[in-house]
PDB file of the backbone (N, CA, C, O) and the ligand in Angstrom, with CONECT records:
HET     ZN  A 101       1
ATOM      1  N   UNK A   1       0.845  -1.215   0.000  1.00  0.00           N
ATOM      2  CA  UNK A   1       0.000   0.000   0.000  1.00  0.00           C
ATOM      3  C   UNK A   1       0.869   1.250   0.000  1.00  0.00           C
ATOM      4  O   UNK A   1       0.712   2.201  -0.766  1.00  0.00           O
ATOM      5  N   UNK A   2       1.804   1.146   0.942  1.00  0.00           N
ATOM      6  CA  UNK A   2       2.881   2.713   1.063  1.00  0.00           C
ATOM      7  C   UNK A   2       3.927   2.446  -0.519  1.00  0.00           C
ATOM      8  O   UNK A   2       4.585   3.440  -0.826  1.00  0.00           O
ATOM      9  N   UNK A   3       4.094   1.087  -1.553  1.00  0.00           N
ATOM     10  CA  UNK A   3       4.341   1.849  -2.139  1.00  0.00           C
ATOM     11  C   UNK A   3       3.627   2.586  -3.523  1.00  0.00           C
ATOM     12  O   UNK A   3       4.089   3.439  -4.281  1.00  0.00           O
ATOM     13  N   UNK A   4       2.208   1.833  -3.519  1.00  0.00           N
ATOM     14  CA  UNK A   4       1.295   2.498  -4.331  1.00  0.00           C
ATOM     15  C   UNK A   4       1.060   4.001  -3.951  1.00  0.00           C
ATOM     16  O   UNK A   4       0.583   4.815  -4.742  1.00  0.00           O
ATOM     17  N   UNK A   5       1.372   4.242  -2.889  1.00  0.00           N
ATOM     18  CA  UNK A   5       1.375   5.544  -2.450  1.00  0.00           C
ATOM     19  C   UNK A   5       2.305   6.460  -3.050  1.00  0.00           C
ATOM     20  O   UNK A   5       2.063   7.528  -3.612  1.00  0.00           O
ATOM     21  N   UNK A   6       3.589   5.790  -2.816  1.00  0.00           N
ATOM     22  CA  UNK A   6       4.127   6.826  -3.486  1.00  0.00           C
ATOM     23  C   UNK A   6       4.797   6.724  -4.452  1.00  0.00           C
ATOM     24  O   UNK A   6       5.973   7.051  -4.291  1.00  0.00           O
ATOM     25  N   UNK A   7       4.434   6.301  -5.683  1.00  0.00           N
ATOM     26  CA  UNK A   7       4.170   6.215  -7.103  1.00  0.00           C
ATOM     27  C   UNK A   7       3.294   7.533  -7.293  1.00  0.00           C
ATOM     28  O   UNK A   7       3.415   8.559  -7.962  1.00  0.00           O
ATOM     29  N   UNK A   8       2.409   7.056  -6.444  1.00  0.00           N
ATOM     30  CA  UNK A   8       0.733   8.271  -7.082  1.00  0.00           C
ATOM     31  C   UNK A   8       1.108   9.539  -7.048  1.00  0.00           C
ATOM     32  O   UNK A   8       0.604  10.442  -7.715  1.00  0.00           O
ATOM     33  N   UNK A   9       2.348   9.675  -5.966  1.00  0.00           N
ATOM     34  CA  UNK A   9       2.715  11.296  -5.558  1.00  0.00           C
ATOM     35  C   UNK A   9       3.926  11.487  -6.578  1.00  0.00           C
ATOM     36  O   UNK A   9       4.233  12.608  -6.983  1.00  0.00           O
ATOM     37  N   UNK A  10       4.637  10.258  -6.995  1.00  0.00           N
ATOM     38  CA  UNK A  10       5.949  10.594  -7.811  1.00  0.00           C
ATOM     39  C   UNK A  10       5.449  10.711  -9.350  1.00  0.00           C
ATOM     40  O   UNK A  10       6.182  11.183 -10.219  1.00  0.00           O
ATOM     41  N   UNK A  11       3.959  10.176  -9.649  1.00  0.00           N
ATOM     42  CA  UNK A  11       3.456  10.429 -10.752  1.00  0.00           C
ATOM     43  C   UNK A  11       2.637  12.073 -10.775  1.00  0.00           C
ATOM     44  O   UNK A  11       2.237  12.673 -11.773  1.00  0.00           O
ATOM     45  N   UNK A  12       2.575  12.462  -9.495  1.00  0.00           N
ATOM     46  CA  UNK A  12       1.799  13.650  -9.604  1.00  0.00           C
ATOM     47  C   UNK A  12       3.003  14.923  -9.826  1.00  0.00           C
ATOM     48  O   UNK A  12       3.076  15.907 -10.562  1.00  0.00           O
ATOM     49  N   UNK A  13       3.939  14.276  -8.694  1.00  0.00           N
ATOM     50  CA  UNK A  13       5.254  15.348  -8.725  1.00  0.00           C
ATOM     51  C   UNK A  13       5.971  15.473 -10.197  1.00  0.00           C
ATOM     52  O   UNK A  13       6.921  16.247 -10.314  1.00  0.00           O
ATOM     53  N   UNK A  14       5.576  14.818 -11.157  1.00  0.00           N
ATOM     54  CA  UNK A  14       6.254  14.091 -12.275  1.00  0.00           C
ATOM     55  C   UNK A  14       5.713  15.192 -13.223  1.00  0.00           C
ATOM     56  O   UNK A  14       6.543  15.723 -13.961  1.00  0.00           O
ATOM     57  N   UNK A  15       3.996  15.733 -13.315  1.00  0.00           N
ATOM     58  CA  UNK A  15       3.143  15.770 -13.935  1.00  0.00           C
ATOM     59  C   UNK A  15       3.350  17.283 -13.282  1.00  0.00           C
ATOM     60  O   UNK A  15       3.554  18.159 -14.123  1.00  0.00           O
ATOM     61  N   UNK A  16       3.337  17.488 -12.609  1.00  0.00           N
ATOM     62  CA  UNK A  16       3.383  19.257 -12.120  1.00  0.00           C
ATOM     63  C   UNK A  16       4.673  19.622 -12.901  1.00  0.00           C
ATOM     64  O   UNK A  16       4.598  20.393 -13.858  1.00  0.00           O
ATOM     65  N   UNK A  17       5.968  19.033 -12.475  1.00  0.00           N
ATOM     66  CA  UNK A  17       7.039  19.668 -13.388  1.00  0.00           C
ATOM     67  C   UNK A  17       6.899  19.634 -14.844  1.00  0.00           C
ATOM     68  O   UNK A  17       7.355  20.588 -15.475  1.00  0.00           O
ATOM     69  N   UNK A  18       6.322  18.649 -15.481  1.00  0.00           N
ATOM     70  CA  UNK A  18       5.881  18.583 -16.776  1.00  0.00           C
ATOM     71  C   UNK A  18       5.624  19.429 -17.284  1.00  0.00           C
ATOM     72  O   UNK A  18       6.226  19.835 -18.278  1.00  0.00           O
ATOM     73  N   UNK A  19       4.380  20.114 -16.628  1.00  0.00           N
ATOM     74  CA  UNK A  19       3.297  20.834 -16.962  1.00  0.00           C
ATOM     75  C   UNK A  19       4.097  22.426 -16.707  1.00  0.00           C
ATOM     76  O   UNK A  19       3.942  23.358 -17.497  1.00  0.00           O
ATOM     77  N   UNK A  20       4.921  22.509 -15.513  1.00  0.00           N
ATOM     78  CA  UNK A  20       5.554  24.021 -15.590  1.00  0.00           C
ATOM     79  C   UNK A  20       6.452  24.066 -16.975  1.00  0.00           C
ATOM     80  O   UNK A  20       6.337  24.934 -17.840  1.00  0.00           O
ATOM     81  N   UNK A  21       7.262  23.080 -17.004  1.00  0.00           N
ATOM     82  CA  UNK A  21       8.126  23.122 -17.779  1.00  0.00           C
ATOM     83  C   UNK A  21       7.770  23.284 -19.462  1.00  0.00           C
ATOM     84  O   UNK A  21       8.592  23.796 -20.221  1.00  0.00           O
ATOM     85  N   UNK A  22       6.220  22.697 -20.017  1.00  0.00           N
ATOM     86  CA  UNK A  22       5.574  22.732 -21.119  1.00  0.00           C
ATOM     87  C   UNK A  22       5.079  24.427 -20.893  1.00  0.00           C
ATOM     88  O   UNK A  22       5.448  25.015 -21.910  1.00  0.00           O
ATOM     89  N   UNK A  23       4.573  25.144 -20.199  1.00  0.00           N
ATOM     90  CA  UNK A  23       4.290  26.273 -19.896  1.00  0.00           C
ATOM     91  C   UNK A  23       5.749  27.400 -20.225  1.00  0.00           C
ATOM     92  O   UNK A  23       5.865  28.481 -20.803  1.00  0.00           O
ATOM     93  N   UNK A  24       6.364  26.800 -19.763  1.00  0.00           N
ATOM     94  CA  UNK A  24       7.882  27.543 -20.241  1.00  0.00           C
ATOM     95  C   UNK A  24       8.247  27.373 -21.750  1.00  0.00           C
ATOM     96  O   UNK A  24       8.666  28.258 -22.497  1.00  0.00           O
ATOM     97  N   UNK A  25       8.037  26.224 -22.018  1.00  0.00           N
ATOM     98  CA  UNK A  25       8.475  26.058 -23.310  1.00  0.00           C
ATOM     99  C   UNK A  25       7.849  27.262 -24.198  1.00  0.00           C
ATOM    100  O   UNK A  25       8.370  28.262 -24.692  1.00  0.00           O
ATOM    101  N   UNK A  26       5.912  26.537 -24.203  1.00  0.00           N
ATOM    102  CA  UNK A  26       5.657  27.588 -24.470  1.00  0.00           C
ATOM    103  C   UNK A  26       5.488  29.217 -24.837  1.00  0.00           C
ATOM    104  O   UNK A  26       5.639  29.871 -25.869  1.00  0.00           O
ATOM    105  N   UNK A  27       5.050  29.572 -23.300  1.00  0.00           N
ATOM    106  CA  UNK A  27       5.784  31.079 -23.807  1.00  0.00           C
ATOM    107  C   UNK A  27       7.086  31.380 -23.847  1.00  0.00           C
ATOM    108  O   UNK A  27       7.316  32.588 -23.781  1.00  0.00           O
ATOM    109  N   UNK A  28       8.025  30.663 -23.935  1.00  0.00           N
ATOM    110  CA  UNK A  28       9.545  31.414 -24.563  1.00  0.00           C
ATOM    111  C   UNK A  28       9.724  31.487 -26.069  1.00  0.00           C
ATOM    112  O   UNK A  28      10.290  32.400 -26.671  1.00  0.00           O
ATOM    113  N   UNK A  29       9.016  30.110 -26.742  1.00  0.00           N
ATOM    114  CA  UNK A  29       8.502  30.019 -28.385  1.00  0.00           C
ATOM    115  C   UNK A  29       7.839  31.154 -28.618  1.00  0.00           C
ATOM    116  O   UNK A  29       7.915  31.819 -29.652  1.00  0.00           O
ATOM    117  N   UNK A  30       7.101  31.422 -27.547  1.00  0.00           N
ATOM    118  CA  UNK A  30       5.610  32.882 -28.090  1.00  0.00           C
ATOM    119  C   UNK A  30       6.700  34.165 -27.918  1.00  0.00           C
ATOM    120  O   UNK A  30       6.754  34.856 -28.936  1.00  0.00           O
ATOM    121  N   UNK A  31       7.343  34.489 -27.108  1.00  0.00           N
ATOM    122  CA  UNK A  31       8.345  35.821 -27.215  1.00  0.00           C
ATOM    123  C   UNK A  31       9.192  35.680 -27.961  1.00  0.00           C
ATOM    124  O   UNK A  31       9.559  36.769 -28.405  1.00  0.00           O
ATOM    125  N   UNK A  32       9.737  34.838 -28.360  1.00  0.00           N
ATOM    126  CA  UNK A  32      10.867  34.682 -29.233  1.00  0.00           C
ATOM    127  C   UNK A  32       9.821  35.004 -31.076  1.00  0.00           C
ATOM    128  O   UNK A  32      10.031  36.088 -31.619  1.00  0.00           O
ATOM    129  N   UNK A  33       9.149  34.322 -31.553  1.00  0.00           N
ATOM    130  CA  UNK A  33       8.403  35.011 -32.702  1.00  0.00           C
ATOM    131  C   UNK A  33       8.087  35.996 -32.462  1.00  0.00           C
ATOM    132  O   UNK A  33       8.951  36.742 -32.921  1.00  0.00           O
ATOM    133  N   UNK A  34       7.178  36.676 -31.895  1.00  0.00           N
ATOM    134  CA  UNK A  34       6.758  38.191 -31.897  1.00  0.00           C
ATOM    135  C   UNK A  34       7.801  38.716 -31.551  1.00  0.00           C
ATOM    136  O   UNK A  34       7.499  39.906 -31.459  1.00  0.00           O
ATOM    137  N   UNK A  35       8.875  38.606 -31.286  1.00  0.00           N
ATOM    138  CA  UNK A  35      10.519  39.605 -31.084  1.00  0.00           C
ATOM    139  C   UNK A  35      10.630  39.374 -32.542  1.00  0.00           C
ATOM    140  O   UNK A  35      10.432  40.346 -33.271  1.00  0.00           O
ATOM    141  N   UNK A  36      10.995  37.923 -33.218  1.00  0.00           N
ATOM    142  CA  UNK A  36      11.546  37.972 -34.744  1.00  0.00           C
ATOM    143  C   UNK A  36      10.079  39.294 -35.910  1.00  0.00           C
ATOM    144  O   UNK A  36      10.191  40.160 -36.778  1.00  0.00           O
ATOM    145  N   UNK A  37       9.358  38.883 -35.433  1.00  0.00           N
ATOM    146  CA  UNK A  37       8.150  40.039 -36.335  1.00  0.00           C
ATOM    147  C   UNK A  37       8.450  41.245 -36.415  1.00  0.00           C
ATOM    148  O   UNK A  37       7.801  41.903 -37.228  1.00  0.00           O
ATOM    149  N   UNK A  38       9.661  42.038 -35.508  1.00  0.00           N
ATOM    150  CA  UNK A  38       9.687  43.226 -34.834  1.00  0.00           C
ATOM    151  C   UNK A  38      10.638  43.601 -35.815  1.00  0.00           C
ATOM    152  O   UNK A  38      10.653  44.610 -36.520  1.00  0.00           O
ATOM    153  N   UNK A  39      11.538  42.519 -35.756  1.00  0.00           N
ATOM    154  CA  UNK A  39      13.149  43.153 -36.496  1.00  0.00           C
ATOM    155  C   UNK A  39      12.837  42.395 -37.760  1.00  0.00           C
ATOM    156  O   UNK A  39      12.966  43.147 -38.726  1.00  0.00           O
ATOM    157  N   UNK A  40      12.476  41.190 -38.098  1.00  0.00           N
ATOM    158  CA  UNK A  40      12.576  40.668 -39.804  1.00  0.00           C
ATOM    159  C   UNK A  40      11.046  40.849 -40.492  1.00  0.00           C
ATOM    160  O   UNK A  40      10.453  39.930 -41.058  1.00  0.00           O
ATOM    161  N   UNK A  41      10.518  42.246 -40.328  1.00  0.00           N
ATOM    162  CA  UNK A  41       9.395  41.944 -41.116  1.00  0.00           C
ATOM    163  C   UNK A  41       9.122  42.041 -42.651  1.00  0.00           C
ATOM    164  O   UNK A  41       8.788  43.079 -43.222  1.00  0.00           O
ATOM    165  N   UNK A  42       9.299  40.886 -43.214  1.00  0.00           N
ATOM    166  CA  UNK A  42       9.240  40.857 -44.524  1.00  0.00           C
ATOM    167  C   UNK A  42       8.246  41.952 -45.324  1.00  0.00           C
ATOM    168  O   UNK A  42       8.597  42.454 -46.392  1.00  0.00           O
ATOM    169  N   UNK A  43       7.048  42.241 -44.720  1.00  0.00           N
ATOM    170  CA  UNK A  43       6.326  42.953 -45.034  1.00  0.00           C
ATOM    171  C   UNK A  43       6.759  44.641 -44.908  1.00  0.00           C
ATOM    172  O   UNK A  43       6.026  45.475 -45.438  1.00  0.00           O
ATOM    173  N   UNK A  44       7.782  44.985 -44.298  1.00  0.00           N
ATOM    174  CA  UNK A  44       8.263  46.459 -44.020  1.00  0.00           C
ATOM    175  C   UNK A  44       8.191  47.559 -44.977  1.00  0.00           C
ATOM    176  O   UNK A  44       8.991  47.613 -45.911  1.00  0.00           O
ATOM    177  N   UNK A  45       7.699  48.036 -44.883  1.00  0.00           N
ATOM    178  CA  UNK A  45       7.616  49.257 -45.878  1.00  0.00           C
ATOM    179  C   UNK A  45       8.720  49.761 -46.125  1.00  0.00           C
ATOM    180  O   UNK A  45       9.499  49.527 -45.201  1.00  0.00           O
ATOM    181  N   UNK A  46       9.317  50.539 -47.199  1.00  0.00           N
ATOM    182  CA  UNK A  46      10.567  51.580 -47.203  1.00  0.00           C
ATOM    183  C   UNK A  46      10.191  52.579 -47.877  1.00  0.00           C
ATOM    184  O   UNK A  46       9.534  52.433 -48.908  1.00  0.00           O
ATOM    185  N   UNK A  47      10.618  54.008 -47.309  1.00  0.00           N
ATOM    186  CA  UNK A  47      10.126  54.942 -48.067  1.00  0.00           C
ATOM    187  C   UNK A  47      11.509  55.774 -48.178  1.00  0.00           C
ATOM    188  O   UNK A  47      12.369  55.725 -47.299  1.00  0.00           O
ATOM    189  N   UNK A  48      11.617  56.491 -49.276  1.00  0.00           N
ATOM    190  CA  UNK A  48      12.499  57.397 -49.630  1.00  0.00           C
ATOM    191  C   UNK A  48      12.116  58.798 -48.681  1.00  0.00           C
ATOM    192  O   UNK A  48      11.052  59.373 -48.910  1.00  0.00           O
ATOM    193  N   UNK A  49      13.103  59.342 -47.541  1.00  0.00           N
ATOM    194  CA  UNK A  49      12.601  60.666 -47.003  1.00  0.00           C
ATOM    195  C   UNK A  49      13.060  61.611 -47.955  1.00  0.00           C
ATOM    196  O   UNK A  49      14.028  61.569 -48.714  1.00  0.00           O
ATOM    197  N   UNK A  50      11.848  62.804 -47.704  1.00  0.00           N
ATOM    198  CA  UNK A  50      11.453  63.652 -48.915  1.00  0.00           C
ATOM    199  C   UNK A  50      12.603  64.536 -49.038  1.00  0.00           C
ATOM    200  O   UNK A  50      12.891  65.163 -50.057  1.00  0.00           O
ATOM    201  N   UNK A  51      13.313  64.549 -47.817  1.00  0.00           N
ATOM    202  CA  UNK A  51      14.151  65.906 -47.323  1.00  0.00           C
ATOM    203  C   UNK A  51      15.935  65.445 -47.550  1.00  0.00           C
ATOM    204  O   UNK A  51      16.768  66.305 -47.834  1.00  0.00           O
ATOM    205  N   UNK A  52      16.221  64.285 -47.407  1.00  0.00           N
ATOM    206  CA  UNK A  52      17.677  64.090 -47.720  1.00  0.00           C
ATOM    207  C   UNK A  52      17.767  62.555 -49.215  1.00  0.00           C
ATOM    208  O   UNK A  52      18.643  62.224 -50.013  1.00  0.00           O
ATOM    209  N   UNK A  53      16.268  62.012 -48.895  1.00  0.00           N
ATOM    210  CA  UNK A  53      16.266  60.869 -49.951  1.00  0.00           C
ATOM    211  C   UNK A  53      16.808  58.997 -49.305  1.00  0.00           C
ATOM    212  O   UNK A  53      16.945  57.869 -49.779  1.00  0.00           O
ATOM    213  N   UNK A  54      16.937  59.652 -48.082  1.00  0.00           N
ATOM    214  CA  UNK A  54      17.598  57.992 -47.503  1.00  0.00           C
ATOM    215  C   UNK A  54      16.482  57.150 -47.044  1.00  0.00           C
ATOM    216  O   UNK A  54      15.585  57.473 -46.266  1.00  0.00           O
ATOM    217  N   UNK A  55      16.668  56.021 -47.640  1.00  0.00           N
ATOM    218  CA  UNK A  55      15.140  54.859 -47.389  1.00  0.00           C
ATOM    219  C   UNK A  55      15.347  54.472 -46.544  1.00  0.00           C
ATOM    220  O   UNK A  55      16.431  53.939 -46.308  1.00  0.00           O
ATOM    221  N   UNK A  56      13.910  54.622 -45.289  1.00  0.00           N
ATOM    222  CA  UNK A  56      14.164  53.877 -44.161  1.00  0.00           C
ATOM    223  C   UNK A  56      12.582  53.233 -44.204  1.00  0.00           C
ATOM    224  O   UNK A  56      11.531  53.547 -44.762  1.00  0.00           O
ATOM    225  N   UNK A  57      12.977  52.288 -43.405  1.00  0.00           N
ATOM    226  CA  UNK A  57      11.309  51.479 -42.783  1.00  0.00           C
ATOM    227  C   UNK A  57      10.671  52.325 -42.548  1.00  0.00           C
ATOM    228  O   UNK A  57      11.243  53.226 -41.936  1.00  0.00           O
ATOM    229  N   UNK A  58       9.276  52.525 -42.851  1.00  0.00           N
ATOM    230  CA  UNK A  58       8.121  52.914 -42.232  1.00  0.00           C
ATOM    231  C   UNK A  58       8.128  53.359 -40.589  1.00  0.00           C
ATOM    232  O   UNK A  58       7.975  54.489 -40.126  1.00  0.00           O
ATOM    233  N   UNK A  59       8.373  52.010 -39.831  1.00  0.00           N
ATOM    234  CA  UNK A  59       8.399  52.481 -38.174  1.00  0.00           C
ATOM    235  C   UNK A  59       9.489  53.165 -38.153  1.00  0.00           C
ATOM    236  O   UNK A  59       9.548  53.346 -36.937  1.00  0.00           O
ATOM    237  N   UNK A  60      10.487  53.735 -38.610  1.00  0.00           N
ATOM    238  CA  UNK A  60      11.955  54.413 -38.247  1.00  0.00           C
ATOM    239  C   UNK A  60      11.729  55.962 -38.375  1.00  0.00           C
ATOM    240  O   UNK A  60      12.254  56.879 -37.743  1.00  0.00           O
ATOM    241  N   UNK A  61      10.353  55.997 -39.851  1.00  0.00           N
ATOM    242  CA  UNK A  61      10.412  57.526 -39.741  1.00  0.00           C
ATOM    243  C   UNK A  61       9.444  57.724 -39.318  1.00  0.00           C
ATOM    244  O   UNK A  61       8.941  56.981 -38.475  1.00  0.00           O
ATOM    245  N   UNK A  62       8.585  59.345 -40.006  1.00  0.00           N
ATOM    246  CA  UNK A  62       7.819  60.047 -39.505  1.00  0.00           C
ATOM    247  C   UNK A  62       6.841  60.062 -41.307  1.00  0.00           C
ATOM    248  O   UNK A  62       7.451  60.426 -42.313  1.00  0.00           O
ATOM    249  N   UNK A  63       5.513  59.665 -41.369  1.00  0.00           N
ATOM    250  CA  UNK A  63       4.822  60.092 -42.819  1.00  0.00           C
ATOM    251  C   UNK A  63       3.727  60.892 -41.706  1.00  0.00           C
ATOM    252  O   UNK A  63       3.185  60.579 -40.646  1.00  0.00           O
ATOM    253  N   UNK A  64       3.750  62.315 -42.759  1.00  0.00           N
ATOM    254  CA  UNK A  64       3.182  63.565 -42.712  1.00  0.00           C
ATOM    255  C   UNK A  64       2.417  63.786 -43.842  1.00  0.00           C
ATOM    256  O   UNK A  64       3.093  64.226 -44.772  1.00  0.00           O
ATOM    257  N   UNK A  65       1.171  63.626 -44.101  1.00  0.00           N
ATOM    258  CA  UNK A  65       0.321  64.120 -45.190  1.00  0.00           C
ATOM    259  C   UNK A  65       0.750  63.474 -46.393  1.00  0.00           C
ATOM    260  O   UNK A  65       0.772  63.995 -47.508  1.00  0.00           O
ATOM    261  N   UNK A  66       1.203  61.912 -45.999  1.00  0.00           N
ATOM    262  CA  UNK A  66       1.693  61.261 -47.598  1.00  0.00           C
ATOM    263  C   UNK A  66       2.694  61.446 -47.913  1.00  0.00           C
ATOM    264  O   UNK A  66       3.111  60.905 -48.937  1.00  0.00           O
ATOM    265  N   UNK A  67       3.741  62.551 -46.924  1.00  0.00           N
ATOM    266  CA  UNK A  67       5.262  62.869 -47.202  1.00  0.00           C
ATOM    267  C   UNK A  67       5.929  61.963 -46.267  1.00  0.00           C
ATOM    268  O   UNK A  67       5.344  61.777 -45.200  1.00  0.00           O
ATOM    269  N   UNK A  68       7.355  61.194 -46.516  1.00  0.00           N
ATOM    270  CA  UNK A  68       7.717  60.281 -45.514  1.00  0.00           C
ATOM    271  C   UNK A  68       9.019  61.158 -45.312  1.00  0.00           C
ATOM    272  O   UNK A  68       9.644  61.848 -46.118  1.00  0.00           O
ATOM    273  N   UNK A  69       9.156  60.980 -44.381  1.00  0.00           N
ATOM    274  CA  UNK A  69      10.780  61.401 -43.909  1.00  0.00           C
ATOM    275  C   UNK A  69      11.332  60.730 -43.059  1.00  0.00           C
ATOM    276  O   UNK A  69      10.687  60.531 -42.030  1.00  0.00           O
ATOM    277  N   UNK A  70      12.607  60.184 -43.162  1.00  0.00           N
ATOM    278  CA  UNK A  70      13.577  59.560 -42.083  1.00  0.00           C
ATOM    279  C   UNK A  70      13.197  59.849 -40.952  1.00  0.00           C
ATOM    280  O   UNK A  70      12.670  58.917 -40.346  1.00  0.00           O
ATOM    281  N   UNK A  71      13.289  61.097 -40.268  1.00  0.00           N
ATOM    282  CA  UNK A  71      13.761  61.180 -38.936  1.00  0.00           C
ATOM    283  C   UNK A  71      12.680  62.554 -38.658  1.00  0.00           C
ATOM    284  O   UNK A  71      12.625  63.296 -39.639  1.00  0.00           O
ATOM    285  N   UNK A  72      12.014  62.891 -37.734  1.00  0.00           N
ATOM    286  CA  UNK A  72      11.366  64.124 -37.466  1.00  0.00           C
ATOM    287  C   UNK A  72      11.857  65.709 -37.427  1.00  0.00           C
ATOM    288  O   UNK A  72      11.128  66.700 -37.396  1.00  0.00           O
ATOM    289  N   UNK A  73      13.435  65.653 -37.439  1.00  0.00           N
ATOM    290  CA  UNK A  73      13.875  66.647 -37.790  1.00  0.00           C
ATOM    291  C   UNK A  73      14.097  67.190 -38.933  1.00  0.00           C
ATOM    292  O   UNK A  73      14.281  68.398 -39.085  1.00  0.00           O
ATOM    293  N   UNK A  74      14.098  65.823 -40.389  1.00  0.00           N
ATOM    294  CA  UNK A  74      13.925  66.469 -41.493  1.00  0.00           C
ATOM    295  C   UNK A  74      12.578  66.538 -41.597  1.00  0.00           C
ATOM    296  O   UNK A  74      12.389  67.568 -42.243  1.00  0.00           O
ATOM    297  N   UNK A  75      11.757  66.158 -41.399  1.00  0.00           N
ATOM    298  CA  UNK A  75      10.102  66.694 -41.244  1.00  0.00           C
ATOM    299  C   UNK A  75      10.456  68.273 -40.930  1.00  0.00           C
ATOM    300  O   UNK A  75       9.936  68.865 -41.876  1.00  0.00           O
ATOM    301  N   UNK A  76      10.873  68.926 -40.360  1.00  0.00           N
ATOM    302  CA  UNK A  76      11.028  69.851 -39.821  1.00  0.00           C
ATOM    303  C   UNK A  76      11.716  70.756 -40.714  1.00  0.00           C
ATOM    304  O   UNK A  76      11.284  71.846 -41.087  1.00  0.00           O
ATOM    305  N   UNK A  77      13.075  70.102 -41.101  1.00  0.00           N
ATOM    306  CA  UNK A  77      13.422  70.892 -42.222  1.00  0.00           C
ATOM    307  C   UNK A  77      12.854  71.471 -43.380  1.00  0.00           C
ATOM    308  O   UNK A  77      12.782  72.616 -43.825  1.00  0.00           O
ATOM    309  N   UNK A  78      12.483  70.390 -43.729  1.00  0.00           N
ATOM    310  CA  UNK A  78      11.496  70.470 -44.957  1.00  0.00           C
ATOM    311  C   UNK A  78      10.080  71.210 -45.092  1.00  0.00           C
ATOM    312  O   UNK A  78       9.239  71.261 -45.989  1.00  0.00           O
ATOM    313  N   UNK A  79      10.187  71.763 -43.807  1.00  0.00           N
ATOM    314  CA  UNK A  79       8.824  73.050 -43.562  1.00  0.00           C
ATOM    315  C   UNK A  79       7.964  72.370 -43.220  1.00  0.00           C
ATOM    316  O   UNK A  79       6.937  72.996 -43.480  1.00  0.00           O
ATOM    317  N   UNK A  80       7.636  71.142 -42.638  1.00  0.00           N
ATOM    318  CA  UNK A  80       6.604  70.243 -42.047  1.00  0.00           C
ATOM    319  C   UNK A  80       5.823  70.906 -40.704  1.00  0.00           C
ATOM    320  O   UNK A  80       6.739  71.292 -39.978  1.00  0.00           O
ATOM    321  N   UNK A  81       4.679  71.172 -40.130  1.00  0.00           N
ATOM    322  CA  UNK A  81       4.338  71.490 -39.490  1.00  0.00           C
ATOM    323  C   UNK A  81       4.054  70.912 -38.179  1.00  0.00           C
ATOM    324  O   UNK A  81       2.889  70.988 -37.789  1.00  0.00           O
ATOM    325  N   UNK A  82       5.242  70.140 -37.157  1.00  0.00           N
ATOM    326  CA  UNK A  82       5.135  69.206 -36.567  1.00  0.00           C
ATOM    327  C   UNK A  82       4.013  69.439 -35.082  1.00  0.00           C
ATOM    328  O   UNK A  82       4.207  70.329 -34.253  1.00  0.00           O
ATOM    329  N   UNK A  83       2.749  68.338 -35.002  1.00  0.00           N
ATOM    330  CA  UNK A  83       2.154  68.824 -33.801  1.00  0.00           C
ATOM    331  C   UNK A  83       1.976  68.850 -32.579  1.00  0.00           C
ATOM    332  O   UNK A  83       1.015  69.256 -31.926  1.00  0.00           O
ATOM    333  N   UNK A  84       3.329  68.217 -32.146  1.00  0.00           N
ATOM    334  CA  UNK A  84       3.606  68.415 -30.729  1.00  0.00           C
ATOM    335  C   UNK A  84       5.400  69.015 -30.953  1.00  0.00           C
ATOM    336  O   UNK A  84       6.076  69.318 -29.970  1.00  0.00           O
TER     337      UNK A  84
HETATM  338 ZN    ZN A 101      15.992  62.450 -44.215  1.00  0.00          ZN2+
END
């Protein structure tokens, strides 16, 4: 009987670490893709800024009324009316 006993607990103790450890697996797979989406997105836009001409990604610059620019200071240069 004591050692059906503790089987039942070394199968339960067995089954809890399992289960943390599948939980880990998990979300470290889930942060690790949505990190790769961030930096390799195949889909990235590039736009030529209006004000010096250097193509950057979409998230890097600033698009103003359909005008893209690198960086918010050539927004600025370029007579852009920035609103904050
Ligand atoms: Zn620029």
């Amino acid at each position: 009987m004591g050692r059906i006993l503790f089987f039942l607990i070394l199968a339960g103790v067995a089954y809890i670490v399992f289960k943390s450890w599948q939980r880990k697996q998990v979300s470290g797979a889930g942060g690790m893709s949505s990190r790769e989406k961030v930096s390799h997105n195949p889909r990235e836009v590039i736009y030529p800024c209006k004000h010096c001409g250097a193509y950057s990604p979409l998230s890097e610059g600033v698009m103003l009324q359909g005008r893209f620019y690198c960086s918010a200071d050539h927004a600025k240069l370029a007579g852009e009316k920035m609103v904050n």
